[in-house]
N, C-alpha and C positions, 0 to 999 in steps of 0.2 A: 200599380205601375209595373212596366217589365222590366226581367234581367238582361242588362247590354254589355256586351262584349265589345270596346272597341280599340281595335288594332290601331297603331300609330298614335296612340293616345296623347304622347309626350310632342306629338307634332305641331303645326302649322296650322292647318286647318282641323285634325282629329282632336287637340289640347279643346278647341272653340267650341267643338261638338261635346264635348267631355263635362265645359262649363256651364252649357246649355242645359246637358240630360241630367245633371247634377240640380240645378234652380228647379226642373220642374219634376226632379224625385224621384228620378229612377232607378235602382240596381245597376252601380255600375263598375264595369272591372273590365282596368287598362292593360292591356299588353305593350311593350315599346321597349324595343333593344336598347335605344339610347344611344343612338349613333353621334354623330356629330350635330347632328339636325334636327334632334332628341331635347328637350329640356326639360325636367321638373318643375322649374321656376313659371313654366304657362301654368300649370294646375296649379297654385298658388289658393288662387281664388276657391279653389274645390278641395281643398284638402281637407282630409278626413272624411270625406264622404265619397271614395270612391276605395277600390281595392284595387293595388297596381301589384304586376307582375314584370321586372324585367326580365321579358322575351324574349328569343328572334324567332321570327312567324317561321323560319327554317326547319326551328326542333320541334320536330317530330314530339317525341316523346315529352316535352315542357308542354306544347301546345297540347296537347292529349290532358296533362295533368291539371291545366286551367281550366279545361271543358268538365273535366270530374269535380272538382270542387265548386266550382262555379255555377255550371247547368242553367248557363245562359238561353235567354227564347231568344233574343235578336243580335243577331252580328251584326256590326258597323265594320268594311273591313278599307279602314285608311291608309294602313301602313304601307310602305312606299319609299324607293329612291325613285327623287321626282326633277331632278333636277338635268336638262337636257345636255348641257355642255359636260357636265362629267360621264354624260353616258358616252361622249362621243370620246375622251380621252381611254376611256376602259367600260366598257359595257359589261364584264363577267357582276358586277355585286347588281344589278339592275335585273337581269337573268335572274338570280336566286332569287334577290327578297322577292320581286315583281310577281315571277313564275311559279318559282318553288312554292315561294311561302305562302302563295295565295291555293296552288294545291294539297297541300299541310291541312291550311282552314276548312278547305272544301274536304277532304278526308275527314276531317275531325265534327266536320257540322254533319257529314253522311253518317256517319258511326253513333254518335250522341244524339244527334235528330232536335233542328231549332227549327223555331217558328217565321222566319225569315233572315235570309244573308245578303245584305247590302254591299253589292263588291262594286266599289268606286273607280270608275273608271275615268275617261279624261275626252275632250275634246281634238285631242291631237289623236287618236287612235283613226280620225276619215283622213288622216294626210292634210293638203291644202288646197284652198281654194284659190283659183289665180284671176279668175274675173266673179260674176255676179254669180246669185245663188246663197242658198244655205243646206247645212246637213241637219240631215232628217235621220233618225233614226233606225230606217229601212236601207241608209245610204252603205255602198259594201266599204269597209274598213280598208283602207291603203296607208297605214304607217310609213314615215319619213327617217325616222333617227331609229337608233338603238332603244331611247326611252319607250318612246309611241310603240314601235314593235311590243315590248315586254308589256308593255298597259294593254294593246291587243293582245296578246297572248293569255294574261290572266282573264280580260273581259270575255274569251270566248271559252276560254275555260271555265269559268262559272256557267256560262249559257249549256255550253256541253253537260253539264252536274245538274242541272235543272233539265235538262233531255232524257239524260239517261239514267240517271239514277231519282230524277223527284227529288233534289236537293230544291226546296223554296227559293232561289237564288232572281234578285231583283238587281237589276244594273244600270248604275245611275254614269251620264257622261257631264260633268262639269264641264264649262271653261274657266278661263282662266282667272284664278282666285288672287285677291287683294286684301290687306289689311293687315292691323295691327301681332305683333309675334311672327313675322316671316322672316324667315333666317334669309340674314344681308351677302348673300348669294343671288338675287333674283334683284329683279329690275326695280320693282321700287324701293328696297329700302337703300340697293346700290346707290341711286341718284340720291336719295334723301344724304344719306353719309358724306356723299364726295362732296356732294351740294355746300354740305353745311361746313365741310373741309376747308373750302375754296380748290376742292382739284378736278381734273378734268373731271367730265363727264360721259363716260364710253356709253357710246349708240350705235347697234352693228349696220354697216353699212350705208343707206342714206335715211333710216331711222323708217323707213315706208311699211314695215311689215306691220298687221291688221291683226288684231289680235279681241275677242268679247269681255268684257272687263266686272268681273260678278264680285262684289263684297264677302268677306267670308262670313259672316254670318247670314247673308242670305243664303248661301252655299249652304249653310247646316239646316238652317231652317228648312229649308228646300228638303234634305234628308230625312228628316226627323215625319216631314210630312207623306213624303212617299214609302218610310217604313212603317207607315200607319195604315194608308190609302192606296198605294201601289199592289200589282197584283206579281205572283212570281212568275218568270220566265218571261217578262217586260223591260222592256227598257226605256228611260226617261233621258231625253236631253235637261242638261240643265244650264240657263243663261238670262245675261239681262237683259239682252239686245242692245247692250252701249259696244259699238267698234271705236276703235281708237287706234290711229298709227303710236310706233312706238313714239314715235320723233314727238307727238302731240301729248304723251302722257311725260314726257319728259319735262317740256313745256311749260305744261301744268303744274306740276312739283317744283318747279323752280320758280315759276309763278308766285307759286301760294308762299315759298320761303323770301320771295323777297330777293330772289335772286338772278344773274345775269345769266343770258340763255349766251353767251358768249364762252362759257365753261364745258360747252356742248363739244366733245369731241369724236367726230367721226372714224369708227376704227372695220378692220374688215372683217366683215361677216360671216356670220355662224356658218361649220357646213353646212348642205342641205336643209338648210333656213326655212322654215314654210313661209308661205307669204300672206296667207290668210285663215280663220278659222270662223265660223260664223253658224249657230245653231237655230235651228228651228226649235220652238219652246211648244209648240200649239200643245204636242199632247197633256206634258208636266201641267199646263194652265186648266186643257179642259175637261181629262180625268181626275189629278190632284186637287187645283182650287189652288194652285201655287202661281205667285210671278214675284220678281224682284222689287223688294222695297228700298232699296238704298241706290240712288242714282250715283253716277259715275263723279260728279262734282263733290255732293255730298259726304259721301263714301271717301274718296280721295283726302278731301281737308281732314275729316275724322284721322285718317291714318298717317300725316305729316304729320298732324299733333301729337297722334301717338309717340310718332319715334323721336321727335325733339323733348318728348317728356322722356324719354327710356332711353338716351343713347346711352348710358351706363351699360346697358344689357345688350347693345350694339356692337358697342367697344370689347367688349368683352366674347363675341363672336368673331370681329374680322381675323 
């Protein structure tokens, strides 16, 4: 089994990765500042079989000390302020962790020398799509917000590390991740909360923006299989092909709770809002052997349930 490094461990979607490389027995050792967005209570399920560090991917010298003792082959590198509308109130901590700390890793993986660096980037890094089409991989990067900027900025920074220095660096673009543990800041566990509240239910603008809607464990799964199969200085889309306006996932959820879409309240819209995201998968499918197992209905009831089993851990977020 290999030694994995993975950043944002305490996170979202890196906690799923964590519980994943844990089941099937890997070396594993978490980095995670433990921001707000940070929880221990995800690794739950993995505890004791993992080695955690609290990090910020920033220090220099912390991160250098993880790489000595540790002497990781593969980096997962999740860690991440991911969240758009706080980029747009203050974009300076987005810059660091994004930037900085993703050149931290990339120094510290040149220096110590791994056997692959999976630097996770994001679907929002091609900007938007305003009528038909998909992004392809080859498509040139046009960031919209402060966020997407910095996830560009880290994604081409790896690729640069992989140019010029032979860093192994593999770069994977998600979209947009769903499911159970997402801090009640993002859109679904929003609705699911207000939902089950009886209070309004904010949707920016006329709820129309388009958005690819990928389960988080297929998300990892997807990882796990391109840090195996993938080759370095590539890059994979990664998506399920389900689109979905917001206004219809909204819908949905209120749907599935049993409740009145009459709670739906229209408010105004994000800055510079994209209006669409939409990825080409072909390559991820026919060099990896990967596609999305969990449809967008599926998936979705899985994660309502979730959180009416957990709003103890909700509540205790808002």
């Amino acid at each position: 089994m290999e030694k994995l490094l993975v950043t944002g461990g305490a996170g979202f979607i890196g906690s799923e990765f964590v519980r994943q490389a844990v089941k099937q027995g890997h070396t594993v050792t978490v980095i995670d500042k433990l921001s707000y967005a940070g929880d221990m209570e995800r690794l739950k399920e993995a505890e004791h079989n993992f080695i955690f560090h609290k990090v910020d991917v920033t220090d220099r010298e912390a991160v250098q000390h993880v790489f000595e003792s540790g002497k990781p082959d593969i980096i997962i590198h999740w860690a991440a302020e991911s969240h758009v509308d706080r980029s747009i109130v203050d974009p300076s901590p987005f810059l660091d962790t994004n930037i900085k700390g993703t050149l931290v890793l990339l120094e510290a993986a040149r220096h110590y020398g791994i056997r692959r660096f999976i630097n996770i980037s994001t679907d929002e890094v091609y900007g938007e799509l305003k009528g038909e089409g998909q992004f392809h991989e080859t498509t040139p990067l046009n960031p919209s917000s402060p966020y997407s900027v910095s996830k560009a900025s880290a994604d081409m920074l790896g690729r640069a590390y992989h140019r010029t220095y032979e860093v192994p660096v593999i770069t994977v673009r998600p979209s947009n991740n769903y499911g159970p543990w997402q801090y009640p800041e993002k859109l679904v566990p929003v609705v699911i909360w207000k939902a089950l509240h009886n209070e309004r239910v904010p949707v920016y603008a006329k709820g129309e923006n388009v958005r690819e809607w990928l389960f988080v464990a297929d998300c990892v799964n997807a990882v796990f299989e391109i840090a195996t199969n993938g080759n370095p200085g590539e890059i994979y889309n990664v998506g399920s092909g389900e689109e979905k306006r917001n206004i219809d996932v909204v819908k949905t959820i209120l749907q599935i709770l049993g409740k009145s879409e009459d709670q739906i309240e229209f408010v105004k819209d994000r800055l510079g809002h994209d209006f669409r995201y939409s990825l080409n998968c072909h390559k991820v499918r026919e060099e990896i052997g990967w596609k999305a197992k969990v449809l967008f209905a599926e998936g979705m009831e899985k994660t309502v349930k979730w959180y009416v089993d957990h709003m103890d851990w909700v509540k205790r977020k808002i």
